[in-house]
N, C-alpha and C positions, 0 to 999 in steps of 0.2 A: 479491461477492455470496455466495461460498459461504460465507464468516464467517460474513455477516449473520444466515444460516438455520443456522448449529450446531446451534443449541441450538432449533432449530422444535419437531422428534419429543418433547422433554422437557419442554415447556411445558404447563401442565394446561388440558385444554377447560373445566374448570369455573371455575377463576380467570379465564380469557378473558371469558367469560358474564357472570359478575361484573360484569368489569370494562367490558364492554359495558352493561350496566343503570346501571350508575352514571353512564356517560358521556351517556346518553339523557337519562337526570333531569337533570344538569345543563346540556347540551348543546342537549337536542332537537333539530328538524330542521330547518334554514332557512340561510339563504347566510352562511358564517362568511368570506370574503372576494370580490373578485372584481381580477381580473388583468388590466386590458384590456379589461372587463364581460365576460369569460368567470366565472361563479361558479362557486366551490368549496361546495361543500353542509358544513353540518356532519357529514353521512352520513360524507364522503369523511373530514373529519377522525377519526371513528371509526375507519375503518379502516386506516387512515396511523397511530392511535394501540396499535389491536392489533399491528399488526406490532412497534412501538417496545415493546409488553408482552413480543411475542414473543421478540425478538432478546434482553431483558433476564431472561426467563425467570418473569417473576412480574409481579402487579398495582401498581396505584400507592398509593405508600405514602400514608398520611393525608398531608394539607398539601402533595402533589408534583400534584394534580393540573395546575394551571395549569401549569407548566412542563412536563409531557408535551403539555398542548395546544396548547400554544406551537412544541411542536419540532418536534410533527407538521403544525400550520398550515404554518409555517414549510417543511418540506418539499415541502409539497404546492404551495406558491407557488414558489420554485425551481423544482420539476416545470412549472409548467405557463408558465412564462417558458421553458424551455427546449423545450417542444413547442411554442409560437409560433413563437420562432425556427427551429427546425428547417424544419418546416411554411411558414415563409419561402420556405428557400430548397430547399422540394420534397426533402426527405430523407425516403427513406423506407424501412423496415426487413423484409424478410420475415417472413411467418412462421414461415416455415423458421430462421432466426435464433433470434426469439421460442423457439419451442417448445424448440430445441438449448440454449437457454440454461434453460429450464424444466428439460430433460430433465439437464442438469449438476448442477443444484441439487437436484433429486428425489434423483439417483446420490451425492451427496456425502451425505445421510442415510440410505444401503441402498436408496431407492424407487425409485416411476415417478412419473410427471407423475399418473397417477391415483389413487396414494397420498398425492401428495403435494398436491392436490387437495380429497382426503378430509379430510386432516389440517389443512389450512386451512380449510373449513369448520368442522370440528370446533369452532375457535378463534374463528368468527365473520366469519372473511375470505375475500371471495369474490376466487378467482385470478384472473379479469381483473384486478383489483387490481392484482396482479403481475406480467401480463401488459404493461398499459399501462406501469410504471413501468422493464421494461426495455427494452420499446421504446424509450420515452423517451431514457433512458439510452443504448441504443447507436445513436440516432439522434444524440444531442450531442455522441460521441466521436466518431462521423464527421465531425459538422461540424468540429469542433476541431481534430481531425488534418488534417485536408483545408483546412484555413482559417489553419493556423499551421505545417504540415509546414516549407514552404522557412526560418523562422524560429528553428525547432530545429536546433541546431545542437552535437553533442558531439564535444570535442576532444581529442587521446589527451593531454595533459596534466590534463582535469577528470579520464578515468579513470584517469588513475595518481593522483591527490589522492583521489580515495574508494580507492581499494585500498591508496595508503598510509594513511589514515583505519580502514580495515579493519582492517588490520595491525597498527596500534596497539591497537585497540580488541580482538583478539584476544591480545595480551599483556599485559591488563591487567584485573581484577576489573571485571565490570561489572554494570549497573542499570538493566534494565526499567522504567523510569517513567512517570509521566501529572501534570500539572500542572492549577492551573485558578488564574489568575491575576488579581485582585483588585484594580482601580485605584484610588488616594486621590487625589482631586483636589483638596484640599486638608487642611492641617493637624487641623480640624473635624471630619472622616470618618471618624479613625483609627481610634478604637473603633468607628463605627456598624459599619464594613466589615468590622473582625476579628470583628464580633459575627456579621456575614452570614455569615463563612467560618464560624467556630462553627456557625451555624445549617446550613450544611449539612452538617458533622460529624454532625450528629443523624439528616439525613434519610438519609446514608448507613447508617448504622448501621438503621434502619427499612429499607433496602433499593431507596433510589435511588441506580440506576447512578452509579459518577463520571460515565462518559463523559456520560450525558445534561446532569448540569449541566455541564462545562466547557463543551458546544458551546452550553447558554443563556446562562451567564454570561460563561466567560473570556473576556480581551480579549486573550491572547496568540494567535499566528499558530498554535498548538497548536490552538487550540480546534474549527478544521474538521476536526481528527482526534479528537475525544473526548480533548482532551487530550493524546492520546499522544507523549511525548517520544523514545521505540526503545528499545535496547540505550546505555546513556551512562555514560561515565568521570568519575570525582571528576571533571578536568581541566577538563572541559569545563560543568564548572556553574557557580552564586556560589556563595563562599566559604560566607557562610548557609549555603546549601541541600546543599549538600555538608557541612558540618558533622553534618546532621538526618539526609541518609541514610546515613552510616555508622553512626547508631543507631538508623534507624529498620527493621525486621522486616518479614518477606516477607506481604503482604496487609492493612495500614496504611496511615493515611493519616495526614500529619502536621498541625501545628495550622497556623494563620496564620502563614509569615514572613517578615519584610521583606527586602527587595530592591531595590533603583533609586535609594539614599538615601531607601526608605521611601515610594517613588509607587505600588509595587503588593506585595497579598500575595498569597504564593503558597500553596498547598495541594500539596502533593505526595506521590502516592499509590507505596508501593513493591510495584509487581508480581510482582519476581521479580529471584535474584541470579544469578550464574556466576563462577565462579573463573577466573583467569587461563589461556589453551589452552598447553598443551605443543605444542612443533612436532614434525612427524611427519616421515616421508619426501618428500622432493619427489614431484611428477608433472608430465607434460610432455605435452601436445597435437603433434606430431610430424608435417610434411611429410617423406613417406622416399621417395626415390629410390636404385633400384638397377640394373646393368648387368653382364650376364655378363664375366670379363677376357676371354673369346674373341672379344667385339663390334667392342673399340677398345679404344687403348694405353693406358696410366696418364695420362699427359698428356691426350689428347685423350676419356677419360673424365671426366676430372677439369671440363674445359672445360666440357665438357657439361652435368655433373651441378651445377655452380656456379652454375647459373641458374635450379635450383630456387625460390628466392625470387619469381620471374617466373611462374610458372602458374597459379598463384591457390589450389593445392593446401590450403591454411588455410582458406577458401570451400565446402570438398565440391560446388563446385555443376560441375564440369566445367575441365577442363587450359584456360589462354589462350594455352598456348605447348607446343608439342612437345619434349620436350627432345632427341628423337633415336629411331629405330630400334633397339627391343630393349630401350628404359630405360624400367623400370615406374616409377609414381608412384603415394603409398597416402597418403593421410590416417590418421593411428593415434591415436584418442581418447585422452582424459586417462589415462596409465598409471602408475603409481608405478615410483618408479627401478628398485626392488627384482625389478621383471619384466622390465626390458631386458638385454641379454645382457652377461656381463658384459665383455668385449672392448670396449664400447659406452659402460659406465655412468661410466669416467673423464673421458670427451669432454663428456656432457653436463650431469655435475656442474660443469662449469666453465662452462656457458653459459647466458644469458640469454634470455630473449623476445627475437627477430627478430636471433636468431646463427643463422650458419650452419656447420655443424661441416667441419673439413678431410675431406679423403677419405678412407675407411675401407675397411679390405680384411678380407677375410675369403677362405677358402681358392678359392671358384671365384668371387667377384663383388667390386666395386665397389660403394661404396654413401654413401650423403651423406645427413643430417637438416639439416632446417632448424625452429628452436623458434617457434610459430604461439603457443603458450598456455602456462605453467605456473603452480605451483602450490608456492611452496616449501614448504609443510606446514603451512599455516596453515589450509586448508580453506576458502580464498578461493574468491569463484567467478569466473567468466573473463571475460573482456574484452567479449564481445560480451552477455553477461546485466548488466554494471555500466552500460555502454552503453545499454541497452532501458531500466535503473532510470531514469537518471539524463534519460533523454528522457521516458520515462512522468513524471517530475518536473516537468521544464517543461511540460510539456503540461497539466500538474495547476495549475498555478497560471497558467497564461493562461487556463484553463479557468472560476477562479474570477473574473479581471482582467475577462474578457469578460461572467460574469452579471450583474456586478457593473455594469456599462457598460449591457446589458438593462435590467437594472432601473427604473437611471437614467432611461431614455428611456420606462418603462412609467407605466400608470396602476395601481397596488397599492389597494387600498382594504379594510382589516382592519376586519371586522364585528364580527367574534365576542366582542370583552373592549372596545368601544367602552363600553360604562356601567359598566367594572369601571377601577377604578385598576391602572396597571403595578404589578407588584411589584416590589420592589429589588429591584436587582445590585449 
């Protein structure tokens, strides 16, 4: 959400207005679908269609109207498939919620909720608008999570495969990209389709968003992100397409090209580069256990202190096991080697995640680490944030499985472009 509204505060009230007038004349006012016979007003697509100005920073360029009215219909029917369902099964959202998540979005552009308020009127949108849409919102991640939690399941081999995934991709030049991909469904099409990708080559340049056509058009699994492909290595593309971006340049977009033995064209937009990371100093997340020698002997220290794996110390949340009378136990966040002492720093250059280092002496204590997290210098990030990604991942696509299945079972009925012909894809 706070993406979404970046670029709110730089959006001109008067383009807004504009683009509000225009949408009236063509639009006007009456049921542009209905969901269930619940109707959506063309009103609502209005301003489903400001925020889509918003977010993109400017009005719609000649000839893009229909597909901003499309992605905003389109919006607003997901929205309201997912507040049926919700509403089902009695979920229901505070306001206190509501407003904390206003109040985050205001703070992410310097404001308050009544700045922020202002400046949404300014633009022609009235914040319940906004309001409803994250209720919405964080009523269907409740159900999602609550309805598919025992199902998610992350296993410590998926996060060592994205952290090796990581790891690569941190030694190696990489490519910010967004795709929007082009299907020929037969031989006959080939030109109609490179003509289409052509065709929005132009409306880009006039100043329609990629993102908005790939989520009209593309048929690849990108397209419910605008496209967006991340951070991606030559390695990991077609050969094609990998050929176009190591000549294509930062804010480009490339022409039609084929891919699949020629069943789809691709467009692919180059974001932004980075050069391969230098590796730095390790750092290590650290369960540390220590014990005066006046407590207990070397031996019967050592005992003791060997069971630090057992406490749950990597957790911070509270000891599950005592290790003894007089033995402190610390959690010690992500540290770079360079600050452990140096007595220390040979033990743990040789260790891995979930080693536990022999015993360590120093002139009056006993002492023992056990490795919970680290970080060989790569500027990875730690196991329980790749974890959260990688569940927030599943969760995201049962999320689409599931509206998708809504849908199915609903009554949709699109008003609004009934006496207009589709336009191609």
């Amino acid at each position: 959400m706070r993406r979404l509204f970046a670029g709110l505060l730089a959006a001109s009230a008067s383009a807004m207005a504009m683009a509000v007038a225009q949408d009236d004349q063509t639009m006007g006012d009456a049921v542009a679908a209905t969901v269930n016979d619940k109707p959506i007003s063309t009103f609502d697509v209005q301003q489903r269609l400001l925020l889509l100005l918003v977010t993109s920073g400017g009005g719609i360029p000649e000839g893009a109207e229909r597909q901003f009215q499309e992605q905003a219909l389109r919006d607003l029917i997901e929205e309201e498939l997912k507040r049926q369902e919700v509403e089902e099964f009695g979920i229901q959202v505070p306001d206190e919620e509501v407003l904390s998540e206003l109040a985050r979005i205001a703070a992410s552009g310097g404001g308050t909720i009544d700045s922020l308020a202002r400046d949404l009127q300014a633009s022609g949108i009235a914040i319940e608008k906004l309001q409803d849409k994250i209720r919405v919102d964080n009523a269907w991640e409740t159900l999602i999570r609550g309805r598919y939690r025992s199902r998610v399941n992350i296993t410590e081999g998926e996060i060592d495969d994205m952290l090796s995934d990581m790891r690569a991709e941190q030694s190696a030049e990489q490519y910010l990209l967004s795709e929007i991909c082009l299907p020929v469904n037969d031989e006959g099409e080939r030109e109609r389709i490179y003509n289409v990708g052509m065709q929005m080559l132009g409306q880009m340049q006039q100043g329609v968003p990629f993102q908005a056509l790939a989520q009209q058009f593309s048929v690849c699994p990108s397209a419910a992100r605008g496209g967006d492909l991340g951070w991606t290595r030559l390695p990991e593309v077609e050969e094609p397409v990998a050929e176009v971006i190591e000549q294509l340049s930062e804010g480009n977009v490339s022409t039609p090209i084929e891919v699949e033995n020629g069943q789809i064209l691709k467009l692919i937009a180059m974001r932004s580069k980075r050069e391969a990371a230098e590796k730095g100093d390790p750092s290590y997340e650290l369960a540390y256990a220590a014990v005066p020698k006046g407590m207990y002997s070397r031996r019967e220290a050592e005992e003791k202190l060997s069971r630090l794996p057992l406490t749950n110390a990597c957790n911070s949340d509270g000891l599950s096991v005592d290790l003894g009378q007089g033995i402190g136990v610390e959690l010690i966040q992500m540290v770079p080697i360079s600050v452990v002492r140096e007595p220390f720093q040979d033990t743990l250059l040789d260790m891995k995640r979930g080693d536990i280092s022999p015993l360590l002496e120093s002139t009056d204590n006993y002492h023992m680490v056990y490795v919970c997290e680290m970080d060989e210098g790569m500027g990875l990030p730690r196991r329980r944030v790749v974890r959260s990604k990688l569940m927030g991942n599943q969760f995201q696509l049962l999320s689409r499985r599931y509206l998708r299945d809504v849908e199915r079972d609903s009554d949709v009925d699109i008003r609004l472009f009934r006496d207009e012909p589709m336009q191609e894809s």
